[in-house]
LUMRO-289300 format. One record per atom (N, C-alpha, C): residue in one letter; x, y, z negated. Coordinates in steps of 0.2 Angstrom, whole numbers, padded with zeros to 4 digits, always signed. Layout:
<pts>
AXYZ...
</pts>
This chain:
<pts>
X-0258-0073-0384X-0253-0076-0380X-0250-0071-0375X-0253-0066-0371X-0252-0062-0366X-0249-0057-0371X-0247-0055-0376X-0247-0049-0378X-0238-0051-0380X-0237-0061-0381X-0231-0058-0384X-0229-0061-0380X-0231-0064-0371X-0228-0064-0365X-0225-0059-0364X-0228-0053-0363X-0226-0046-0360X-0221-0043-0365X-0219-0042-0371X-0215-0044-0375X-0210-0047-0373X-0211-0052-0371X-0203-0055-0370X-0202-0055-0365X-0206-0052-0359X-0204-0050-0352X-0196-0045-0355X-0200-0039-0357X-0196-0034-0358X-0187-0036-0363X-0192-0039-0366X-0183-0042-0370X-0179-0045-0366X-0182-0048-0360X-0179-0052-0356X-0176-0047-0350X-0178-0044-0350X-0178-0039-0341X-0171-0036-0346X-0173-0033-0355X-0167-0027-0357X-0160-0030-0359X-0161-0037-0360X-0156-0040-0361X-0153-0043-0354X-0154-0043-0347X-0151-0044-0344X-0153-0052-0343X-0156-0055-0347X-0158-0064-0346X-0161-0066-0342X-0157-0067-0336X-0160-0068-0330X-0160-0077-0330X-0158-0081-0334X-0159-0089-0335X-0167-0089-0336X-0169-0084-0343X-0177-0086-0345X-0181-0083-0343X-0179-0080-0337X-0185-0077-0335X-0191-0083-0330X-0190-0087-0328X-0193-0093-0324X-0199-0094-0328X-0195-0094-0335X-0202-0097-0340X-0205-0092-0342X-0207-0086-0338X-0213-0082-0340X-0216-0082-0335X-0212-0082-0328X-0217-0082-0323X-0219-0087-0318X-0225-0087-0317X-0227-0091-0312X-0223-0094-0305X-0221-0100-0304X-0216-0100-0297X-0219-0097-0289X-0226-0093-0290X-0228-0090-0283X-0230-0084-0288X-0225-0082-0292X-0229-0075-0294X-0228-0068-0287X-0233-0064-0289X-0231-0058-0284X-0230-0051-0289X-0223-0049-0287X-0223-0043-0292X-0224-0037-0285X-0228-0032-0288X-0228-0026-0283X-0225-0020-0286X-0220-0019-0283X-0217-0012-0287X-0214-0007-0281X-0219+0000-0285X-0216+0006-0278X-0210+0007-0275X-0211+0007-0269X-0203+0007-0266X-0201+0001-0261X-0204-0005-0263X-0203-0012-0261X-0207-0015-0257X-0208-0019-0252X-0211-0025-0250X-0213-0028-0256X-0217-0032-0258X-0219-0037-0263X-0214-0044-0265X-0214-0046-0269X-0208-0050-0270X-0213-0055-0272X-0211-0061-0269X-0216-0065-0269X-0211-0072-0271X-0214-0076-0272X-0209-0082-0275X-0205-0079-0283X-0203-0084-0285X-0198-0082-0291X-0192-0083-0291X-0189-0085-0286X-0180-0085-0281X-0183-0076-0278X-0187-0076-0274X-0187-0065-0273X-0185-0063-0279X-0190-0064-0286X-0192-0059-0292X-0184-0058-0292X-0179-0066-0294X-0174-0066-0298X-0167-0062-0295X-0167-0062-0285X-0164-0061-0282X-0163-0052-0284X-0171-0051-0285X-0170-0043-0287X-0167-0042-0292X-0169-0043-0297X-0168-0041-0304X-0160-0043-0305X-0157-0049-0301X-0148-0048-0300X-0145-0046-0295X-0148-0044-0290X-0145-0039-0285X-0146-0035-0282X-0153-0032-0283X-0155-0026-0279X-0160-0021-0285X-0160-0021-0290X-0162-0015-0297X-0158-0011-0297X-0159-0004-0296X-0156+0002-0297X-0155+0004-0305X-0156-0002-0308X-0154+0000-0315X-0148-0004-0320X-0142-0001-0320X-0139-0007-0324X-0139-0008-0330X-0142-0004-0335X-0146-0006-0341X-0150-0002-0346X-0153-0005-0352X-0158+0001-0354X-0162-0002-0357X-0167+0002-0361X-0171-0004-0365X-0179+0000-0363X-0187-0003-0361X-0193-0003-0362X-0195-0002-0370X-0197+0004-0371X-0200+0006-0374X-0207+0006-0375X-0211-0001-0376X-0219+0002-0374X-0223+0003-0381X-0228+0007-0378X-0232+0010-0384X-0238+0007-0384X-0241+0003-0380X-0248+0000-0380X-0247-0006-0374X-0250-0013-0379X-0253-0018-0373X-0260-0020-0376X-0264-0018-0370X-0270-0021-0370X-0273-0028-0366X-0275-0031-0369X-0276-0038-0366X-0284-0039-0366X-0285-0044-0358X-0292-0044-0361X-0295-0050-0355X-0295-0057-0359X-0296-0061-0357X-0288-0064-0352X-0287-0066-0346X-0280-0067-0343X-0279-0061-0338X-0280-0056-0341X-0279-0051-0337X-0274-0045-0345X-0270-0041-0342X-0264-0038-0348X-0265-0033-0345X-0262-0026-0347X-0260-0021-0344X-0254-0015-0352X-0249-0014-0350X-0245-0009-0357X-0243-0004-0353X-0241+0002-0356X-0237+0007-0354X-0231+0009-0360X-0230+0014-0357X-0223+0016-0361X-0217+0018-0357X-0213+0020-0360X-0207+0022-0357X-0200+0019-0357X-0197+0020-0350X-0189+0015-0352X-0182+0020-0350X-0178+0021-0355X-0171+0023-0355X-0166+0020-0356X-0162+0024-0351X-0157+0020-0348X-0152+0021-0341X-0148+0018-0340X-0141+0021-0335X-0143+0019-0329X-0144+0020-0321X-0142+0018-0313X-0137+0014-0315X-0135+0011-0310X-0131+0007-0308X-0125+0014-0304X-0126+0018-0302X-0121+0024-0302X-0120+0030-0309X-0123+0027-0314X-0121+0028-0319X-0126+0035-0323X-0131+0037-0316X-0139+0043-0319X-0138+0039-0324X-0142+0043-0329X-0144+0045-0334X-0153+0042-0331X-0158+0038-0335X-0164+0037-0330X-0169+0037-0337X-0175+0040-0336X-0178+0042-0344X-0183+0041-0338X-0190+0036-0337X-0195+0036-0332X-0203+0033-0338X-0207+0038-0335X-0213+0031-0341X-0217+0030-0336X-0219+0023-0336X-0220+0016-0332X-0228+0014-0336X-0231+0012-0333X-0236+0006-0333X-0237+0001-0330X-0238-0006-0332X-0239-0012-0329X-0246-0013-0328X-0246-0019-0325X-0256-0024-0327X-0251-0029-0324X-0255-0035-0327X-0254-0042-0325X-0259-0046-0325X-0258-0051-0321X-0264-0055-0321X-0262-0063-0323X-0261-0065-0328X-0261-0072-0333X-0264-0078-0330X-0260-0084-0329X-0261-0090-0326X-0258-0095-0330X-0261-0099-0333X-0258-0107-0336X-0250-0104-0341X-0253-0098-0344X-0246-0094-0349X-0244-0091-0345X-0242-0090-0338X-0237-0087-0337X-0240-0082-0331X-0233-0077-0329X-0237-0071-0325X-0238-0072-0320X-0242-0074-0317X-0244-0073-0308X-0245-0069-0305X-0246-0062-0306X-0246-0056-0303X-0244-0049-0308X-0240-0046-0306X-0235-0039-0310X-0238-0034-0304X-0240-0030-0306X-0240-0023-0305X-0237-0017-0309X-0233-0013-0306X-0228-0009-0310X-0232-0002-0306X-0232+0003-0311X-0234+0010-0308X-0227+0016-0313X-0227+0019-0310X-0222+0024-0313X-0226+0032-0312X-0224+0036-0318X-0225+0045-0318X-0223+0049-0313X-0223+0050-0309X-0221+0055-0304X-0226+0057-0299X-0223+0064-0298X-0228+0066-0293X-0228+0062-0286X-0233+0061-0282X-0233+0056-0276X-0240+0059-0275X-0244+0062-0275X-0252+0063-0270X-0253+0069-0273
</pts>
């Protein structure tokens, strides 16, 4: 289940389907991604994802999801345009923590030098 969850995260994030995204995730999910406060609730997740994403579109490339037990984690890479119209090629990894089907907790990490 977690494997074709996180799957149609990504279909959902590249297609722009911000309707279905509630039914993947949990209503007190927390997603942590670098850069941000934690976005907590699923009115924050959705506020970001239509108003505050530096990306205006693109498609998630992943190469591996490993699942194990309610716990997920995939990597892979996503290209695609800013919303000022860069050019954005970044390779990411997630982990997720799985509740009653849906995600309750996203950790996103990205490739760049930082330590």
């Amino acid at each position: 289940m977690s494997r074709a969850l996180v799957n149609r995260l990504f279909e959902v994030v590249d297609t722009a389907n911000w309707e279905a995204m509630p039914a993947l995730f949990h209503s007190d999910v927390v997603y942590e991604r670098p850069g941000y406060a934690p976005f907590v609730g699923i009115d924050r997740l959705l506020q970001f994802y239509r108003h505050e994403r530096v990306i205006a579109g693109g498609k998630h490339h992943i190469d591996k999801i490993v699942v194990d037990g309610d716990a997920c984690a995939c990597w892979g890479t996503f290209v695609g345009v800013s919303r000022d119209g860069a050019p954005l090629q970044e390779a990411f990894a997630d982990v997720y923590a799985i509740e009653d089907g849906k995600i309750r907790k996203r950790k996103s990490f990205f490739f760049r030098p930082a330590v």
